[in-house]
C-alpha positions as CSV (number, residue, x, y, z in Angstrom):
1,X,-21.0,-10.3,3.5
2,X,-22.5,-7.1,3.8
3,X,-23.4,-5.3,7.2
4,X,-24.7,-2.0,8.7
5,X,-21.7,-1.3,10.6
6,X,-20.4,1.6,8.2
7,X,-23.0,2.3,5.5
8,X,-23.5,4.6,2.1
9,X,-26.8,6.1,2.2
10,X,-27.2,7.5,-1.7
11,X,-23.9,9.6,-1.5
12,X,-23.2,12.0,-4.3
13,X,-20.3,14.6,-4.9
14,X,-19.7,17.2,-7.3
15,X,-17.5,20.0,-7.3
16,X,-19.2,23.1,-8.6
17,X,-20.9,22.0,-11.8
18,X,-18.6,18.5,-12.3
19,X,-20.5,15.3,-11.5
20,X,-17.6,13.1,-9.3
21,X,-19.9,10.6,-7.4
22,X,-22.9,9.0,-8.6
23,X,-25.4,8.2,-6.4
24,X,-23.9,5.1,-4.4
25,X,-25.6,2.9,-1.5
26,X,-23.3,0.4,0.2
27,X,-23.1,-1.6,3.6
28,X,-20.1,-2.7,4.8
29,X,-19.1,-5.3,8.1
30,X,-17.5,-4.8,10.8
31,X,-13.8,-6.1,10.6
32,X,-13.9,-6.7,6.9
33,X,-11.3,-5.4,4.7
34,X,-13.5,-3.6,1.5
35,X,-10.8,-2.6,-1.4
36,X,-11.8,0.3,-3.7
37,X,-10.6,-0.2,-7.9
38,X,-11.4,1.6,-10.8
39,X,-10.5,3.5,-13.7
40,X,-7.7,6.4,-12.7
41,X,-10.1,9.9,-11.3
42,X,-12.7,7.9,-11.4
43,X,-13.7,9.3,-7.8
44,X,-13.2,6.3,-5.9
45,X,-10.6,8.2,-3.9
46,X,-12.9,11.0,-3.2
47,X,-15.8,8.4,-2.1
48,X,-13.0,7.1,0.5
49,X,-12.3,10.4,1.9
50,X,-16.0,11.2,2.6
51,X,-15.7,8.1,4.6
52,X,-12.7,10.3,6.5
53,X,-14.6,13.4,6.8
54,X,-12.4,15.0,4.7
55,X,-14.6,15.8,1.5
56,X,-18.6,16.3,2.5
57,X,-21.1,14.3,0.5
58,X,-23.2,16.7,-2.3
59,X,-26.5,14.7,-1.1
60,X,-27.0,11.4,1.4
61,X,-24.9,10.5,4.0
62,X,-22.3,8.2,5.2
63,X,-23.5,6.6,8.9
64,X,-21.1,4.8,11.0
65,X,-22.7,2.7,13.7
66,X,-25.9,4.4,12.8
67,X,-24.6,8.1,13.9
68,X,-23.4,10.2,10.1
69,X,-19.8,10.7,9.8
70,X,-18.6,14.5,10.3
71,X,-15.1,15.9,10.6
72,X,-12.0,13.6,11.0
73,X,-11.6,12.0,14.1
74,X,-9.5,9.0,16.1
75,X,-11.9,6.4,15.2
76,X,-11.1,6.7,11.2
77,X,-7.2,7.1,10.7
78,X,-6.1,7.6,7.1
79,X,-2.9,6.8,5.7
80,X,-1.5,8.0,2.3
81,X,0.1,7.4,-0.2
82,X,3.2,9.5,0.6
83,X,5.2,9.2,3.8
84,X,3.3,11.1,6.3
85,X,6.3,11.1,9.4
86,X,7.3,13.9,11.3
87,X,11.1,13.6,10.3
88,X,11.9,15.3,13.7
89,X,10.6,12.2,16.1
90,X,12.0,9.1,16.6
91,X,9.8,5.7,15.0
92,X,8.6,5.6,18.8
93,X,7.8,8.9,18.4
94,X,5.9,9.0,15.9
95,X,3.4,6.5,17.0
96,X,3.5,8.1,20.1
97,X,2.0,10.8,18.1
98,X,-1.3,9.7,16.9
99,X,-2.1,9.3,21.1
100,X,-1.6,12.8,21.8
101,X,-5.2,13.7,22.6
102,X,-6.4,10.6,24.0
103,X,-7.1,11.5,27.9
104,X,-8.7,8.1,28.6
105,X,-5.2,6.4,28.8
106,X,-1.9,7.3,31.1
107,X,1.3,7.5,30.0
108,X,2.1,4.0,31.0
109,X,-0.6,2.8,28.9
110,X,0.6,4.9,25.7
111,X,4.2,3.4,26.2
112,X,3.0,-0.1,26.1
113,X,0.5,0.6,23.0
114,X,4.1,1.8,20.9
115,X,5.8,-1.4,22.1
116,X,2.9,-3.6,20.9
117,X,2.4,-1.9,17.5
118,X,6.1,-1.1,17.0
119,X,6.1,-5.1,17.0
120,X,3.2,-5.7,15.3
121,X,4.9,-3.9,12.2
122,X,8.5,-5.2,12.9
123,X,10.2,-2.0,13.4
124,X,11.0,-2.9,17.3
125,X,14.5,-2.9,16.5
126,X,14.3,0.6,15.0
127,X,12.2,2.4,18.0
128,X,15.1,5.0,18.4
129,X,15.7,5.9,14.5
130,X,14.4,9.1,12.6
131,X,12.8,8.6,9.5
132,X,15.0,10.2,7.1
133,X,17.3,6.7,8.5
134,X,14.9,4.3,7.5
135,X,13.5,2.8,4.2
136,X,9.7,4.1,2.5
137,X,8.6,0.4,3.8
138,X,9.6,1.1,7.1
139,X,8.3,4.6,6.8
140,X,4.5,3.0,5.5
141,X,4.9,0.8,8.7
142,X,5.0,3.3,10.6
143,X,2.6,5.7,9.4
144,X,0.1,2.2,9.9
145,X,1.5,1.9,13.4
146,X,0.5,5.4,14.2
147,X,-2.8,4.9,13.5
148,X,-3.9,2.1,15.2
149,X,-2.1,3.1,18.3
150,X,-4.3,6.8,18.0
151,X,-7.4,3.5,18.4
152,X,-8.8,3.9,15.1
153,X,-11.5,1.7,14.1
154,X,-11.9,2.3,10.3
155,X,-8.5,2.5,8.5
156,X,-8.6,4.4,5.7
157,X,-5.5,3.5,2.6
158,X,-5.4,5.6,-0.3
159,X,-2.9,4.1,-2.7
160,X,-0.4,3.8,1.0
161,X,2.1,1.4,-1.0
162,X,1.9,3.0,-4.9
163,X,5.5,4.8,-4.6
164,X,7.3,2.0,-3.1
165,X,9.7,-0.7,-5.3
166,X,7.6,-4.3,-5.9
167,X,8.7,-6.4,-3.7
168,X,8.3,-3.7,-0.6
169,X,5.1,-3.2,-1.9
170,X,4.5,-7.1,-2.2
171,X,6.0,-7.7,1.9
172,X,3.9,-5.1,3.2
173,X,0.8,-6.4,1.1
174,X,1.6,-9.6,3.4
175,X,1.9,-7.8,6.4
176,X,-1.3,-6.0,6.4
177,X,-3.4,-8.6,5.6
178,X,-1.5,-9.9,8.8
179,X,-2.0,-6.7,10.9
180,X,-5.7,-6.9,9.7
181,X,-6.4,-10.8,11.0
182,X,-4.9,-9.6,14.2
183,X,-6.3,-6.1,14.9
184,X,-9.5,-7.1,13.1
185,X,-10.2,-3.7,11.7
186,X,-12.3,-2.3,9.5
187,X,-9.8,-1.1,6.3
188,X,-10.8,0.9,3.1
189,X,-8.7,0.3,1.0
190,X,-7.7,2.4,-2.3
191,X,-5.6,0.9,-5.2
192,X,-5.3,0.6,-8.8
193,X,-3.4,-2.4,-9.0
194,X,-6.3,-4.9,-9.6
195,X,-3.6,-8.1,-8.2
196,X,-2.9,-5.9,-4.7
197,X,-6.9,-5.5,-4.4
198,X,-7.8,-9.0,-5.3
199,X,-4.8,-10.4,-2.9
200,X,-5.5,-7.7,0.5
201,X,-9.5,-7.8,-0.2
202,X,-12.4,-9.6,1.7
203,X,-14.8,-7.5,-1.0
204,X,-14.3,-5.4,-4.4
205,X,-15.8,-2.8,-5.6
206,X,-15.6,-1.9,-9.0
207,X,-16.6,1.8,-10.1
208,X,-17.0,3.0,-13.3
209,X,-15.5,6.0,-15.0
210,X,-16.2,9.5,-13.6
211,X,-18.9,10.4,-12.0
212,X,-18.2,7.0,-10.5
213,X,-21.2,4.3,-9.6
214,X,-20.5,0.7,-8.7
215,X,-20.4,-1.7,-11.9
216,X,-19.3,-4.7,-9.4
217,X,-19.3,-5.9,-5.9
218,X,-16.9,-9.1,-5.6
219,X,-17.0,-11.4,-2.4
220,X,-12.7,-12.1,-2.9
221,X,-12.8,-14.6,0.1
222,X,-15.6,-16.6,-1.1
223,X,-13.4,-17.7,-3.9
224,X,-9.9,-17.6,-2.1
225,X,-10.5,-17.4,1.6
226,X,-9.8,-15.8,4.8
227,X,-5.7,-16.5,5.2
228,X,-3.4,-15.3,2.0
229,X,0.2,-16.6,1.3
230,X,1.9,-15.7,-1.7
231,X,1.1,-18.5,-3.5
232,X,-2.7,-17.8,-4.0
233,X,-1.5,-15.2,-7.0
234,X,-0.3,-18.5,-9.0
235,X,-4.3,-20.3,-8.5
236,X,-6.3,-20.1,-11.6
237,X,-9.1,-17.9,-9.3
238,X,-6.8,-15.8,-8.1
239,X,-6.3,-15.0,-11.9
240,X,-10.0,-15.2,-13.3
241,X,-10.5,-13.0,-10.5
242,X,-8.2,-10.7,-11.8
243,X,-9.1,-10.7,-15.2
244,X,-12.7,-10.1,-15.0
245,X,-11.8,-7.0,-13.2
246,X,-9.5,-5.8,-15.7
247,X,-12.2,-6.5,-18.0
248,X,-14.6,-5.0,-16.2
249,X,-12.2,-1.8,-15.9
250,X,-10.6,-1.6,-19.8
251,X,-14.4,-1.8,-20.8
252,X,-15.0,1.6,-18.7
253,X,-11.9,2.8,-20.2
254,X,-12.9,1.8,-24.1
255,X,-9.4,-0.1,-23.8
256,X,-10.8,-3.5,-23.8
257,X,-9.9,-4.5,-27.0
């Protein structure tokens, strides 16, 4: 399960005199989809966006392909939790966007890579609308489109389908494990809804309560495979699964009662 294609090399964080990261070593594959859970400001979020060059570990480092991660770049997109268009471009447009500074592909090349991804999410029949016309599904779809069209290798998802109603939040859940079987990226995934992790996962980890450290690392496909439908949420290891790690998190929480 593990690999050295991105690797945790004893991270830590704090900010100022507040402890927010623990010391934390990891390994993770190529192509596999790792989903982050824990107790709410735990610092799972902040771990994820070390990853993205965003926040700089206190001590250690984070290596991808054996080179330390530094400030953001194309191959790590991240995508938020809120809707992250630019309201005055088109759908095309905006995953036009993330392929602004690429020089190592014409324009030719840059109109077919929005035609395949504008499939891949199912928003070719919407190429030509603005996002203030379309749904926050459609506008998560895109902000996903965008970044594997910029040629991202590691995706990077913090909370990307928390504000959206349940059953958007449950299509989309489909659709990126879908996106991931077919790209074959490399996602990070950030949630505290233990069913979306144990559904989108290939591995869990579980952190702790602030300063966070892992309490568990879960191999999800070992137990329900490679391919999800719907129907694995109604097995009975989809739902052990489940609540072991809510277990595991109301213990951290002193809510496990």
């Amino acid at each position: 399960m593990p690999g050295d294609y991105l690797e945790f090399n004893k991270v830590t964080k704090s900010f100022g005199d507040v402890p927010v990261v623990r010391e934390t070593s990891l390994q993770v594959a190529r192509n596999s989809f790792l989903v982050f859970v824990g107790p709410s400001g735990c610092g799972k979020t902040t771990l994820m966006r070390m990853v993205g060059g965003l926040e700089t570990p206190s001590s250690g480092d984070i290596r991808l392909e054996g080179k330390p991660v530094g400030k953001p770049d194309r191959r790590r997109g991240m995508v938020f939790q809120s809707y992250s268009s630019f309201p005055w471009l088109s759908v095309a447009g905006n995953i036009a966007f993330g392929m602004r500074y690429r020089n190592d592909i014409d324009n030719a090349e840059k109109a077919r890579r929005v035609e395949r991804y504008l499939k891949l999410v199912g928003l070719e029949d919407f190429a030509d609308h603005y996002p203030n016309r379309i749904s926050g599904g459609m506008r998560q779809r895109v902000a996903i489109a965008r970044t594997l069209a910029a040629g991202s290798d590691v995706l990077l998802m913090d909370e990307p389908f928390g504000a959206l109603d349940a059953l958007t939040r449950e299509r989309l859940q489909v659709e990126l494990r879908l996106v991931h079987a077919r790209e074959r990226k490399t996602i990070i995934f950030v949630t505290h809804d233990v069913e979306e992790a144990v559904f989108l996962a290939d591995r869990i980890i579980v952190f702790s309560k602030r300063p966070a450290k892992v309490e568990a690392d879960i191999d999800v496909t070992a137990s329900l495979g490679s391919e999800r439908s719907l129907d694995v949420r109604e097995s009975e290891p989809f739902f052990r699964m489940r609540n072991d790690i809510l277990h595991l998190i109301r213990k951290e929480t002193g809510t496990d009662h």
